[in-house]
PLY file of the C-alpha trace (Angstrom):
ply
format ascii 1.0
element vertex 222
property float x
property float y
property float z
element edge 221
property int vertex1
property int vertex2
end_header
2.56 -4.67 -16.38
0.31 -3.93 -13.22
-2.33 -2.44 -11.99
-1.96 1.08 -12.90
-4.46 4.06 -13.14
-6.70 5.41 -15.92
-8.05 8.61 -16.15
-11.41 6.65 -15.43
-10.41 6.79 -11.59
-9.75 10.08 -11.28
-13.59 10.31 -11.15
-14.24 7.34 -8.82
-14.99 7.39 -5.38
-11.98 8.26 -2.83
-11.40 5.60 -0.60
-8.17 7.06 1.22
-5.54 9.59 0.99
-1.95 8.31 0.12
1.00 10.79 0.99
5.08 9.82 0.32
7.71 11.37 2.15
11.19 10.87 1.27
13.92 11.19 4.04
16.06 13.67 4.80
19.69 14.38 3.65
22.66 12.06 5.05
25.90 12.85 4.74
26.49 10.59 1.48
23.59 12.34 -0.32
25.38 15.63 0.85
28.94 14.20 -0.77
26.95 13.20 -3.97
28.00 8.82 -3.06
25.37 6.33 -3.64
23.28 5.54 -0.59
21.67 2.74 -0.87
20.52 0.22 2.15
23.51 1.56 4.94
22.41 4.02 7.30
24.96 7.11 6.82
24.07 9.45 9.54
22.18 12.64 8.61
23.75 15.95 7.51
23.48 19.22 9.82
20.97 19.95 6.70
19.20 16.82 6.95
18.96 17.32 10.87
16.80 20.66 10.33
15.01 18.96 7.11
13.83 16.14 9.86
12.32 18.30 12.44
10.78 20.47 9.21
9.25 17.11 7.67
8.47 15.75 11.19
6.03 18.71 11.84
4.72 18.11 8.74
3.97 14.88 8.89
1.95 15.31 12.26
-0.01 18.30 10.88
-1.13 16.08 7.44
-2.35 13.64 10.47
-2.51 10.00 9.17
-3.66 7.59 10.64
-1.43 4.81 9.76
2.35 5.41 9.03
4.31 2.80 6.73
8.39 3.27 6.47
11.23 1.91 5.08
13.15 0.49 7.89
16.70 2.30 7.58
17.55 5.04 10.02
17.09 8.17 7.68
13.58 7.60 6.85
12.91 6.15 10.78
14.26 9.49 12.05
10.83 10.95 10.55
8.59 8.10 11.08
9.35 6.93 14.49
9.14 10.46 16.51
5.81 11.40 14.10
4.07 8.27 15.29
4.93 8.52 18.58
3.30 12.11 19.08
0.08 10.83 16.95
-0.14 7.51 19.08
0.75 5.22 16.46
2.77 2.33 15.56
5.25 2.90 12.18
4.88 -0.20 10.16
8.26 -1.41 9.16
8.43 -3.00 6.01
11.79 -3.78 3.89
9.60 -3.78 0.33
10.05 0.52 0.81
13.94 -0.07 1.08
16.68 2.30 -1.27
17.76 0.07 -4.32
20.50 -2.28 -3.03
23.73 -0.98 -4.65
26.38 -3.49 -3.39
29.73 -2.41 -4.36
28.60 0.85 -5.49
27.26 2.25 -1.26
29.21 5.10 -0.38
31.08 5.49 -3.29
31.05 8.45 -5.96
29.98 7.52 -9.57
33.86 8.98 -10.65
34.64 6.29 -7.74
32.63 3.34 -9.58
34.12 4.27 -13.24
37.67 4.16 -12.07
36.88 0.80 -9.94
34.81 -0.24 -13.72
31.88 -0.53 -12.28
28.78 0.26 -14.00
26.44 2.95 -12.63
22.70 2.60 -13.04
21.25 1.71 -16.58
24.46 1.30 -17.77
23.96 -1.74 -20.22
26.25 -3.95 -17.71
23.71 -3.00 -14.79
23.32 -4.37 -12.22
27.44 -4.53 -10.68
27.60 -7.69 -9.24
26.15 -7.86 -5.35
23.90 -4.82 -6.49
20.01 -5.34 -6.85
18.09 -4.78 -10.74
15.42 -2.30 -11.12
13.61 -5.28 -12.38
13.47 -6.65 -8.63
13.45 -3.21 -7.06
9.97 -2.65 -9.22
9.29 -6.31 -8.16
8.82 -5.71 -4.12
7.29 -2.13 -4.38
4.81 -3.09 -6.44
4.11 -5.90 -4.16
4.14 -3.40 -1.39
1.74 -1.18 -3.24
-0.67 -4.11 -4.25
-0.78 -4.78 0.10
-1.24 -1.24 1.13
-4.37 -1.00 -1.77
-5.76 -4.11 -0.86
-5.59 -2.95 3.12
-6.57 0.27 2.64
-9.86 1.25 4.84
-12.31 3.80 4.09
-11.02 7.42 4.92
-7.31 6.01 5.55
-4.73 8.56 5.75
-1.40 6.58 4.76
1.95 8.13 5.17
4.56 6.44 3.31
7.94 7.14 4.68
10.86 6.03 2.25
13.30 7.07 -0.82
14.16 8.84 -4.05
14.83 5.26 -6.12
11.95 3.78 -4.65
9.43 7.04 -5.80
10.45 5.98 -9.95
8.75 2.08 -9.86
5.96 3.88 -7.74
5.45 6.11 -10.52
6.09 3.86 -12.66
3.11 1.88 -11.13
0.71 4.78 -10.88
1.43 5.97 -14.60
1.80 2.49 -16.35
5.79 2.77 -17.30
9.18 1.33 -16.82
10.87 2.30 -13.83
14.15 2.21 -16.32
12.30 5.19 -18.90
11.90 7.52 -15.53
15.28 7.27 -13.31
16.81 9.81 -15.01
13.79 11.87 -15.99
12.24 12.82 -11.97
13.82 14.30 -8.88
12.27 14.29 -5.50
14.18 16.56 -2.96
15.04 15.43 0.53
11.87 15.75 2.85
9.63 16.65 -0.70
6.08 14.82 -0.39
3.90 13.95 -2.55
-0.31 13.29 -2.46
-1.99 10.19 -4.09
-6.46 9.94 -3.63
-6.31 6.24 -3.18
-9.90 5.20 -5.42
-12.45 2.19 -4.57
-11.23 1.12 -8.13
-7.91 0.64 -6.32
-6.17 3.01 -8.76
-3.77 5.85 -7.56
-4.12 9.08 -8.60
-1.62 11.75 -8.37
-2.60 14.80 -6.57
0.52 16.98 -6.13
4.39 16.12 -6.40
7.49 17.29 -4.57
6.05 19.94 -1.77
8.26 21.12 0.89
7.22 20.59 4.50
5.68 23.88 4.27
3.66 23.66 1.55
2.39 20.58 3.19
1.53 22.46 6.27
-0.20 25.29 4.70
-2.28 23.08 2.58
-2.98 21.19 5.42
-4.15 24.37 7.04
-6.38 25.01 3.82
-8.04 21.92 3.89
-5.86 21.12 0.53
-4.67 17.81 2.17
0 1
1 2
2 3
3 4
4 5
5 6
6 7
7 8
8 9
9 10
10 11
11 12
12 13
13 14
14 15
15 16
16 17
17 18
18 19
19 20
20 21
21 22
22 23
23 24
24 25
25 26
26 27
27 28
28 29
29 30
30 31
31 32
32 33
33 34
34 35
35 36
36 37
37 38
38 39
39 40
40 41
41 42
42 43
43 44
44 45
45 46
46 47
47 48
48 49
49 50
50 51
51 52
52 53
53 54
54 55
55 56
56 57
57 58
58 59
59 60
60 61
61 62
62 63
63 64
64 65
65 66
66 67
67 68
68 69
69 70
70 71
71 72
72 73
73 74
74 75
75 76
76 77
77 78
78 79
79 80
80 81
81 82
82 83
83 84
84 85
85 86
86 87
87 88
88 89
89 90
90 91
91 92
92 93
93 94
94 95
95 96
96 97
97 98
98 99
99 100
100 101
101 102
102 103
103 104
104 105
105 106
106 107
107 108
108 109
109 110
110 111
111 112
112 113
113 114
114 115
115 116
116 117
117 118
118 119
119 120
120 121
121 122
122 123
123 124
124 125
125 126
126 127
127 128
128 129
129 130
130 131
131 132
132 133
133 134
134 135
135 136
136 137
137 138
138 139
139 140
140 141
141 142
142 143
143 144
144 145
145 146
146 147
147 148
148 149
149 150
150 151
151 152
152 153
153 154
154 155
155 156
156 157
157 158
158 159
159 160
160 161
161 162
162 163
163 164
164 165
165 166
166 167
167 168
168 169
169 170
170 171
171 172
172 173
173 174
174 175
175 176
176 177
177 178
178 179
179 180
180 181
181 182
182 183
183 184
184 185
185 186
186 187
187 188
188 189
189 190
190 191
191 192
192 193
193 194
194 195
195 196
196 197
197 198
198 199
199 200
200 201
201 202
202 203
203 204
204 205
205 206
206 207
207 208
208 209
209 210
210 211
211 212
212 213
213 214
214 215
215 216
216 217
217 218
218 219
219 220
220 221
């Protein structure tokens, strides 16, 4: 399927440190409509989750920064970088699934328009993009950030809830399809990957709150 990990590289030599950091909440997460590649503004929630994630971004300290262009995971990135004297690299492959007719609707909105949500067996609606070329571009994405990946790289990833299953789905050697249902990441949750010279992922802790992140950070956990 890819290049995945084996429980062989959990013993080989770290190369870098990988740590992915979805946004915070907008207003159509907060209404519970699909928000795909449009840039809803943030919720008065998601505006305190940003300054919570921003801190904690800073105080993990990487030393390269990697985001999905669209405003929600920017409004992390872009202030981070800027107080760590670094340039965000912008790059669409870390965009939300493309949902076409389905942005900024409910799902009771998209059955009483008949339009399939996702995995329905009618997936994808028409103008929406498959998890076949969603896994596609982040694997692609991965394969470039493993390849460029120097020795004691800290890599912030900066990006979204549908694009965390084909990463997982990368790192644990599955369908992106058998997990979309099966994981949550909450707003501003992180997670740690040790990055191996075998170029294998390995997970190292899922879904922490800002705080967490900080007072691992502060532990030398991070």
């Amino acid at each position: 399927m890819t290049e995945s990990i084996t429980l062989r590289g959990y013993y080989a030599t770290e190369r870098a440190r990988v740590l992915y950091l979805r946004h915070p909440q907008t207003v159509y997460n907060e209404g519970d409509r699909t928000c795909g590649q449009v840039n809803p503004p943030l919720s008065e929630l998601g505006e305190r989750q940003r300054a919570r994630a921003e801190e904690a971004l800073v105080a993990w300290a990487p030393t390269r920064i990697v985001a999905s262009p669209l405003e929600r995971c920017r409004a992390i990135a872009d202030p981070a970088a800027a107080r760590l004297g670094l340039t965000v690299e912008a790059d669409p492959r870390w965009m939300e699934l493309a949902y076409g007719p389905l942005e900024g609707i409910s799902q009771r909105e998209a059955h009483a328009k008949g339009l399939p949500s996702q995995l329905d067996p009618e997936w994808p609606a028409p103008g929406a993009e498959s998890l076949e070329t969603l896994e596609e571009r982040v694997f692609a994405a991965l394969r470039d950030l493993v390849s460029s990946a120097a020795q004691g790289d800290r890599i912030a990833i900066v990006a979204h809830g549908g694009v965390m299953r084909p990463l997982f789905s990368y790192v644990f050697h599955t369908h992106t399809k058998d997990i979309w249902f099966n994981m949550k990441t909450q707003n501003v949750g992180s997670t740690l990957f040790s990055l191996k010279d075998t170029g294998e992922l390995c997970l190292q802790a899922f879904n922490l709150t800002p705080e967490e992140l900080v007072a691992r950070c502060a532990n030398g956990g991070c």
